[in-house]
C-alpha positions in Angstrom: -25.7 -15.7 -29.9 -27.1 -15.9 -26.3 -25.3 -19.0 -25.8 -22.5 -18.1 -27.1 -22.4 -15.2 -24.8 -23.3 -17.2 -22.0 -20.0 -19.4 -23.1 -17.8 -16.3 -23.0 -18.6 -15.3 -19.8 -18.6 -18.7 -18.1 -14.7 -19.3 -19.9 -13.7 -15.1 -18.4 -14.8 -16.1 -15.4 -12.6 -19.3 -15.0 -9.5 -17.5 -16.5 -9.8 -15.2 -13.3 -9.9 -18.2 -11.1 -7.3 -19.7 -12.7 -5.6 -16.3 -13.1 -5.9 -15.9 -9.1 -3.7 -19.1 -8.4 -1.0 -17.8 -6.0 2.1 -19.5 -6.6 4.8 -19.0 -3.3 7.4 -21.5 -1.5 8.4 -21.6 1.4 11.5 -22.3 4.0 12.6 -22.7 7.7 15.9 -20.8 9.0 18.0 -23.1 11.2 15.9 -20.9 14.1 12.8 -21.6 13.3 11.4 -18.6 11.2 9.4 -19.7 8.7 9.5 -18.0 5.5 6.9 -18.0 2.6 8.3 -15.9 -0.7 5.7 -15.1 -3.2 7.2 -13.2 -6.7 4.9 -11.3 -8.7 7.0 -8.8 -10.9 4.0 -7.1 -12.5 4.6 -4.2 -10.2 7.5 -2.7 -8.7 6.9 -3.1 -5.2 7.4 -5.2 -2.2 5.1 -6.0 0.9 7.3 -7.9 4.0 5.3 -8.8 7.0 6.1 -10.6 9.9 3.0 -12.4 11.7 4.3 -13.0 15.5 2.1 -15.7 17.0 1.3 -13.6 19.9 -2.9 -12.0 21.1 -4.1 -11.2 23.6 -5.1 -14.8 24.8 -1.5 -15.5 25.5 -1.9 -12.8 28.6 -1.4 -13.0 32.2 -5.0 -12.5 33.5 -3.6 -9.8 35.8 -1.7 -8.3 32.4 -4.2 -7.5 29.8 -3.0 -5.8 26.8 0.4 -6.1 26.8 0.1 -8.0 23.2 -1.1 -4.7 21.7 0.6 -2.5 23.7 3.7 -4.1 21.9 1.7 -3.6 18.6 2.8 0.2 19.6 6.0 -0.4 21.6 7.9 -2.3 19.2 8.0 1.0 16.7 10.0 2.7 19.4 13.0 2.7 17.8 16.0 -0.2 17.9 19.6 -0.4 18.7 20.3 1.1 15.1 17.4 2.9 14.4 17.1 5.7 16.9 13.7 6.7 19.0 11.1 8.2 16.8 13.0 8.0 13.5 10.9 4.5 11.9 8.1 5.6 10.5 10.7 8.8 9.0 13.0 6.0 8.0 10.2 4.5 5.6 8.7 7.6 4.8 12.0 8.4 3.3 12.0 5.7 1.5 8.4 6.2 -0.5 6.9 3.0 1.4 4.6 2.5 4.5 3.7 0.3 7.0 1.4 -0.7 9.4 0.6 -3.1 12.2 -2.5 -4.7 13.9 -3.2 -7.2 17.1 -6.2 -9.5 17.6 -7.0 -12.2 19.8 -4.6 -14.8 18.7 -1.7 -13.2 16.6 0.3 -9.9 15.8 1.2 -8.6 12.5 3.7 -6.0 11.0 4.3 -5.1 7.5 6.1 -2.4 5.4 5.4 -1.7 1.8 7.8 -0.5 -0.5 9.1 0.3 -3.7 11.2 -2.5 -4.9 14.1 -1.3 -4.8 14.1 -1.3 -1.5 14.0 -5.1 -0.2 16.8 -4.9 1.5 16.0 -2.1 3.5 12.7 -3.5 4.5 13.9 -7.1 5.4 17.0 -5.5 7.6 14.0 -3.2 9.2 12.1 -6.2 10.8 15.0 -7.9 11.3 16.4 -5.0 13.5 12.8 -5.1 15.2 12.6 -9.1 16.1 16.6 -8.9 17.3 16.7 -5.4 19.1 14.4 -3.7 19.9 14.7 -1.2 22.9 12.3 -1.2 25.5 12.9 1.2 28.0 10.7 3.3 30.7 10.9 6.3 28.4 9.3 4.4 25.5 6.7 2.2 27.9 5.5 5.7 29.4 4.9 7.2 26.2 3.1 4.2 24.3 0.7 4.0 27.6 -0.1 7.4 27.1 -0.6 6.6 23.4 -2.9 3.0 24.1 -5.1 5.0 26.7 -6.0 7.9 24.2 -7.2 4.7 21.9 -8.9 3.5 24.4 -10.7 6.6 25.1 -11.4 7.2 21.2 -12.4 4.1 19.9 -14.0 2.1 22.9 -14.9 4.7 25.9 -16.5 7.5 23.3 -17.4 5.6 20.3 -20.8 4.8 19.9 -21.5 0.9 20.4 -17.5 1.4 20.9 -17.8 -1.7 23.8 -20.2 -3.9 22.7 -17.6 -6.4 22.0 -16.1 -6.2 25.5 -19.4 -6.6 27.2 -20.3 -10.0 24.8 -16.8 -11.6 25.9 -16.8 -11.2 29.2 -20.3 -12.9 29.5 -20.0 -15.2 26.6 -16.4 -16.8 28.1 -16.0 -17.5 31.9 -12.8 -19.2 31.6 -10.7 -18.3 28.4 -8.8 -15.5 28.0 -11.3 -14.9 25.1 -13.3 -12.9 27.6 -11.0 -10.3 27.9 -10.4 -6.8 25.0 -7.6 -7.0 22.8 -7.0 -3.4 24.0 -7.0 -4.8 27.7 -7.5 -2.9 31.3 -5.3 0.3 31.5 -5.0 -0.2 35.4 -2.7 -3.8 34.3 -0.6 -1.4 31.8 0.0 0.9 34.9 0.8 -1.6 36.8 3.5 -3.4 35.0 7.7 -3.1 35.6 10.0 -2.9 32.8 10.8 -5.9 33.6 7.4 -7.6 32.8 7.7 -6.0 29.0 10.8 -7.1 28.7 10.3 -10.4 29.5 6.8 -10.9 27.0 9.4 -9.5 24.3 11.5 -12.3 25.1 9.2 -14.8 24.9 6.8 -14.0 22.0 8.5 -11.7 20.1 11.2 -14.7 18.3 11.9 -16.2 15.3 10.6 -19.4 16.0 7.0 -17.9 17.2 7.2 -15.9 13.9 6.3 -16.2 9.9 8.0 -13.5 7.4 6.8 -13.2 4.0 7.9 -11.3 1.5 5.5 -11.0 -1.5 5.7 -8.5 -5.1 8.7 -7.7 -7.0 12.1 -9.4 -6.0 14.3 -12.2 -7.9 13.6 -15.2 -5.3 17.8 -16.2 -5.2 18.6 -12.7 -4.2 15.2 -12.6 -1.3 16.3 -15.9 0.1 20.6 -14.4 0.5 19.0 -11.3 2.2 16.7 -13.6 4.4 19.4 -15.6 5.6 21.8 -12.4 6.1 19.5 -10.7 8.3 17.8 -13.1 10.2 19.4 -16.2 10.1 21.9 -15.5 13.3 19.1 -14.4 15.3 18.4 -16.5 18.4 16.0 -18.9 18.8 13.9 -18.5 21.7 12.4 -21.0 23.8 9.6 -23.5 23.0 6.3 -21.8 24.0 3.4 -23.9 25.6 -0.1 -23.6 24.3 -2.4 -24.3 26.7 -5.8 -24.3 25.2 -8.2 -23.5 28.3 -11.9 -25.1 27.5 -15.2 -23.1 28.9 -17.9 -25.4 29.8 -20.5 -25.8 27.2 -23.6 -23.4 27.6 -27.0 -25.1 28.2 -28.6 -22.7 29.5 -29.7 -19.1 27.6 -27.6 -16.2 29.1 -28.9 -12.4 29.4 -26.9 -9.3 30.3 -27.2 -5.3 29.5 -24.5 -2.9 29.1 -24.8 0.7 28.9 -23.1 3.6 26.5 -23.0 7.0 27.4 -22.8 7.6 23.7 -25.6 6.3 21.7 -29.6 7.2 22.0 -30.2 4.2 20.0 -30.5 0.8 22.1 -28.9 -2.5 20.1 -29.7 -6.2 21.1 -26.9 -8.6 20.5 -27.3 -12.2 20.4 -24.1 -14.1 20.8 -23.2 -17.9 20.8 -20.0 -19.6 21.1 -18.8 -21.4 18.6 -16.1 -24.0 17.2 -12.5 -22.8 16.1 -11.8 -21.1 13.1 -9.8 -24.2 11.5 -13.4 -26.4 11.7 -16.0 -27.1 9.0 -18.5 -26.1 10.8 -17.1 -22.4 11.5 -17.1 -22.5 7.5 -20.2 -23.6 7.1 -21.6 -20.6 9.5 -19.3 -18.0 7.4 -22.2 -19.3 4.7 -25.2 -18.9 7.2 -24.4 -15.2 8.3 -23.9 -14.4 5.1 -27.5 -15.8 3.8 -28.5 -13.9 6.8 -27.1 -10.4 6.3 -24.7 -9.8 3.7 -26.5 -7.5 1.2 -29.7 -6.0 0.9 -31.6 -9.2 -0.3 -30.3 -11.0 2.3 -33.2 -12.8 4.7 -32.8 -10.2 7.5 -32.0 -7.0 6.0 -35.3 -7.6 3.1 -37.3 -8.2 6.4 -36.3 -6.1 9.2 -35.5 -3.1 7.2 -36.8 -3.0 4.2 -40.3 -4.8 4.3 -41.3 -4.7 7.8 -39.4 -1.4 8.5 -38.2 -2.7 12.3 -34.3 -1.9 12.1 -32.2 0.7 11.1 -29.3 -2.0 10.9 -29.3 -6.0 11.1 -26.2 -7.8 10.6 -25.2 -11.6 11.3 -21.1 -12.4 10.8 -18.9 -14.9 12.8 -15.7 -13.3 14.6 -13.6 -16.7 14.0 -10.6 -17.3 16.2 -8.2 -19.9 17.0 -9.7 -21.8 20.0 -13.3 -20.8 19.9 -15.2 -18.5 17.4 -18.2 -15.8 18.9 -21.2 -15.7 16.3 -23.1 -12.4 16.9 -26.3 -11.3 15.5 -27.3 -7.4 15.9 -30.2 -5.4 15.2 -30.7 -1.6 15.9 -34.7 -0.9 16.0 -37.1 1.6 14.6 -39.3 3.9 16.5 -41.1 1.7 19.5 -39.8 -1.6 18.5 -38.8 -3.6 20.9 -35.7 -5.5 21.3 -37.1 -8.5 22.4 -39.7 -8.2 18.5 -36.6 -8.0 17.1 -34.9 -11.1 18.5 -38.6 -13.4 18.1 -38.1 -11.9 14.1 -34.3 -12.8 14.2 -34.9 -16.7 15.5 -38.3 -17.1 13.4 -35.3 -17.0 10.2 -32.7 -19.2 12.1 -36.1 -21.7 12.9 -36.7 -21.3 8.8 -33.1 -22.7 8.7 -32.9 -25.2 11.3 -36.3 -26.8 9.7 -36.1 -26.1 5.9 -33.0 -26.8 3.6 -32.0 -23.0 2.0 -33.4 -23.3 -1.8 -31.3 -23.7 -4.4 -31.6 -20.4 -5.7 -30.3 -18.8 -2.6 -27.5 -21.8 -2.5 -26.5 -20.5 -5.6 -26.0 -17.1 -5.0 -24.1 -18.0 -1.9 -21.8 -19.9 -3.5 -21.3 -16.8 -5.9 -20.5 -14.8 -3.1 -18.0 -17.0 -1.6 -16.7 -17.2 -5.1 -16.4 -13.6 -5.6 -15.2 -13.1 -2.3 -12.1 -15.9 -3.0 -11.1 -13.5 -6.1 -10.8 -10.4 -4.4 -9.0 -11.3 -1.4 -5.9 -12.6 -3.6 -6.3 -9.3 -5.9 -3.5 -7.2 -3.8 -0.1 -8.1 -2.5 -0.7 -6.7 0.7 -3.4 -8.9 0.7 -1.8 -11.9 -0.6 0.9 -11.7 2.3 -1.9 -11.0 5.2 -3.2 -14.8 3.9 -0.1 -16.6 3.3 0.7 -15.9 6.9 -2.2 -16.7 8.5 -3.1 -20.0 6.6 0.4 -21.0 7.8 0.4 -20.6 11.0 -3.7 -21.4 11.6 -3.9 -24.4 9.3 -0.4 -25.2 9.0 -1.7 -25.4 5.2 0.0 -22.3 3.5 -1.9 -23.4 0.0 -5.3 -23.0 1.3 -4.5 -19.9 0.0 -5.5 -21.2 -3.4 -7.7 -24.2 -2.3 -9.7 -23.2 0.8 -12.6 -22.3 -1.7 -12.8 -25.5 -3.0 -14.2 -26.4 1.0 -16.8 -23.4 0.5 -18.0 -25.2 -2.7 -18.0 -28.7 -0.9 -20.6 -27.5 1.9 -23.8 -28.5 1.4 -27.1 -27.2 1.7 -28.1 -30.5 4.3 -24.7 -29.0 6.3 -26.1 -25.8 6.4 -29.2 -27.1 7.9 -27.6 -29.1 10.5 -24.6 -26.2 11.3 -27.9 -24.0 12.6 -29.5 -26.7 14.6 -26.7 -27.6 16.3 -25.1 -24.6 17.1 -28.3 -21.7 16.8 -30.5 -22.6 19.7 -31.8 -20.6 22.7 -30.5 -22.3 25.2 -27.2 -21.7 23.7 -27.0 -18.3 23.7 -26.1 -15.1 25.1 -28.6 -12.6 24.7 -27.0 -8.7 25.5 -29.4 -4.9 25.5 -26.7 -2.8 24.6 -29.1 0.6 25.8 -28.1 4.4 26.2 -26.9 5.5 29.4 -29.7 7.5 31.6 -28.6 10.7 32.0 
């Protein structure tokens, strides 16, 4: 009977991988868009997103934030759709929407009842073709950007921890700089300026629509070509990777936050891109280190040795470089510096030791788990669709990338920490509360 059991279970859980197979295809307008369709009819809605291949590392220096300042602007309004009336327009309709900027790409999406396709597709195309941009819209999404700034980064607690890591851990690439940017280069900027970035990023060529959920693919593909198919290409945009100097030698810094009473210690290293092995292979290490209360840290800094309120390990993977922090908040009189020599005496364990194959197990698990519920949603489907395209250029990773989790190896663990984990290569930050 237990085996039997056992049987069952192991057959349930390989129907759910199998069941998770996302099955899409794809197409290029004679402008370059890139389109990826994805039909599930077993509910009657419809995400489309349009991933514009746009961060903030595409910047002028002397222009910070302009990538998601347009996260904001480009809601505005349009030649047909009049100031403040989009978010009524889709309101109206029973969907919503959303948008978000990081480092290396920008990414809108609408959801809506199915009946609506047509609707949603014009809606983006009507944002990519015309959007207006004018002083009356630039001086009221400023105003809008500087009250984020002020409430998630300037009076958050540990709100610009981030900042104060890039701008030490990157000398050269635009890495170094927020997402949110410098609200004196917003200020500073003509009309002109925004009109131009909108010109340049903001084209079918630079972009990826998808369109995933409940739609007959010969009517999505008529639609697509209808509303997007006449717009303009723009021009060819130049990528110019800049490379930072390795670093040999450890860095320090401190920042401090007028709203905490709590000091943090970050440790920071640089790392490859997201699109190596290796940054795979440390997805596995911080989650050995971290993820879950029997992970390696949190089982000894908080719960046995009762040093840290909070200990967390995760890799912020990007296009050009990735940042791998590792935080700890202490307890009582700890130190920061005890916490770090408890931090690196695991990352030594590492480094030295292969990870046993209990805990390889349960990693794998994880990653497993993890591979199921991020093609559970449409919304979420769409999100990956887009970004394995236009990162990997390898739009079916959305079904296969966890067969490279499963390939990594517990010897590939081992070497991922020595090579990249060391001292020397690090940037060590006391993020500590602001004297009074």
């Amino acid at each position: 009977m237990k085996k039997f059991f056992y049987l069952a279970l192991a057959l349930s859980f390989g129907i759910i991988l199998n069941a998770q197979k996302v099955a899409f295809e794809e197409f290029d307008l004679d402008n370059g868009l890139h389109v990826i369709l994805h039909q599930d009819n077993t509910a009657p809605l419809i995400v489309t997103s349009v991933l514009y291949h746009v961060g903030s590392k595409d910047e002028d220096p002397e222009r910070t934030g302009f990538a998601h300042f347009f996260e904001h602007l480009l809601f505005e309004g349009t030649e047909n759709i009049e100031r403040g009336e989009w978010f009524k327009l889709v309101s109206a309709n029973g969907g919503n929407n959303n948008a978000y900027t990081t480092n290396d790409f920008t990414y809108y999406y609408e959801v809506f009842p199915s009946n609506n396709l047509e609707l949603s597709l014009w809606m983006e195309s009507e944002r990519m073709l015309h959007p207006v941009i004018n002083e009356i819209g630039v001086e009221t999404q400023n105003e809008v950007v500087k009250e984020e700034r002020r409430m998630r980064y300037d009076n958050s607690p540990y709100g610009r921890w981030d900042e104060e890591v890039r701008k030490l851990l990157f000398k050269k690439h635009p890495y170094k700089h927020s997402t949110i940017g410098e609200m004196e280069h917003l200020d500073a900027a003509s009309l002109e300026e925004f009109i131009a970035f909108n010109k340049k990023y903001y084209v079918p060529n630079n972009a990826v629509l998808v369109l995933a959920g409940d739609f007959e693919a010969e009517t999505a593909k008529k639609l697509v070509k209808t509303y997007f198919n006449d717009i303009p290409k723009g021009a060819e945009i130049d990528r110019n990777v800049i490379k930072e100097d390795p670093i040999l030698e450890a860095l320090t810094g401190e920042a401090f936050d007028k709203n905490i009473q709590i000091p943090a210690i970050f440790t920071a290293y640089r790392i490859p891109e997201k699109t190596s092995r290796d940054s795979k292979v440390l997805d596995m290490i911080s989650s050995y280190l971290s993820d879950g209360k029997s992970s390696k840290l949190y089982r000894k800094l908080v719960d046995e040795k009762k040093m840290s309120l909070e200990v967390a390990a995760f890799n912020i993977s990007l296009e050009d470089y990735g940042v791998y922090v590792i935080l700890s908040l202490p307890v009582g009189e700890n130190s920061l510096l005890a916490l770090r020599d408890e931090i690196d005496l695991e990352i030594d364990k590492i480094q030295k030791e292969l990870i046993s194959e209990k805990d390889y197990e349960k990693l794998l698990n994880k990653f497993e788990s993890q591979f199921v519920n991020s093609n559970s949603t449409v919304e979420g489907i769409a999100n990956s669709l887009a970004e394995y395209y236009t990162f990997y250029g390898d739009t079916n990773l959305i079904n296969s990338e966890i067969d490279i989790y499963r390939s990594i190896t517990r010897e590939e663990i081992r070497a991922a920490a020595q090579k990249y984990l060391n001292p020397n290569q690090r940037l060590t930050l006391n993020y500590l509360p602001e004297s009074k």
